[in-house]
C-alpha positions in Angstrom: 4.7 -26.7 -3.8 4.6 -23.4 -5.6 5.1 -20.4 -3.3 1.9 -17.8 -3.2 2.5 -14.4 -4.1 1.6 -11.5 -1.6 -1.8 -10.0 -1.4 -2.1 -6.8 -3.5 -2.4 -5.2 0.5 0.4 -6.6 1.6 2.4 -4.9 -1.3 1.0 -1.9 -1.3 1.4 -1.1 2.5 5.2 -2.6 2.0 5.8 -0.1 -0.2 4.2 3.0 1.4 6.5 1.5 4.3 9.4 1.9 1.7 8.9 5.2 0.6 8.5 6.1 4.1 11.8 4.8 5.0 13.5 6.1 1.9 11.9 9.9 2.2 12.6 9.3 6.7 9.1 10.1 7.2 8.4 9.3 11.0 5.3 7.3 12.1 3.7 10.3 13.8 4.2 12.3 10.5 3.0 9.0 8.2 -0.1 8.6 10.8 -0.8 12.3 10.1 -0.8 11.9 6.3 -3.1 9.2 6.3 -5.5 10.6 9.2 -5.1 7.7 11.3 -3.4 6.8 14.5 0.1 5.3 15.2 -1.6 2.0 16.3 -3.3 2.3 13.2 -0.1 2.1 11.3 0.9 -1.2 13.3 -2.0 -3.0 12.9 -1.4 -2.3 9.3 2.4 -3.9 9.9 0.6 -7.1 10.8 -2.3 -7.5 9.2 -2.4 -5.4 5.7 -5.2 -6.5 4.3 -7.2 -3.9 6.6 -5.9 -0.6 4.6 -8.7 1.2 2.8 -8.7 2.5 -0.5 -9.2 6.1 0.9 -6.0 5.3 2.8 -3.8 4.4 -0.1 -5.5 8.1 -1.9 -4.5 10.1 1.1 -0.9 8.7 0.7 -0.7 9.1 -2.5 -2.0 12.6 -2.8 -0.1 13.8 0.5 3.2 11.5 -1.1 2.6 12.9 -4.5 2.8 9.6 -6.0 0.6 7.8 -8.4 -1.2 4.7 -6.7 0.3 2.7 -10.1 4.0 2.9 -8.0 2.6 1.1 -4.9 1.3 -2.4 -6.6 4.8 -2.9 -8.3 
């Protein structure tokens, strides 16, 4: 059985989880960028496939990232 590959979700929130923990943004300070609540950011932890498009642009504008370093 070949394993499956993660979503494209599921890697882009694991890696605005990474550059979270590598720049020691809290979850209240992440929550803020993104304009969302800290549950928000949870329910994201468990089920990724629910982060918007508009989500992933407020992170990467408030990150000053380009969205092209979150699907690698």
């Amino acid at each position: 059985r070949i394993p499956r590959k993660p979503s494209i979700s599921k890697t882009v929130w694991g890696n605005i989880r990474k550059i979270q923990y590598m720049r020691d943004i809290s979850d209240a300070n992440l929550a803020l960028m993104l304009e969302c609540s800290t549950k928000t950011l949870k329910n994201y932890d468990s089920k990724p496939e629910c982060i918007t498009l508009k989500t992933i642009q407020l992170f990467c504008i408030n990150a000053e990232i380009g969205m092209s370093e979150l699907i690698v």
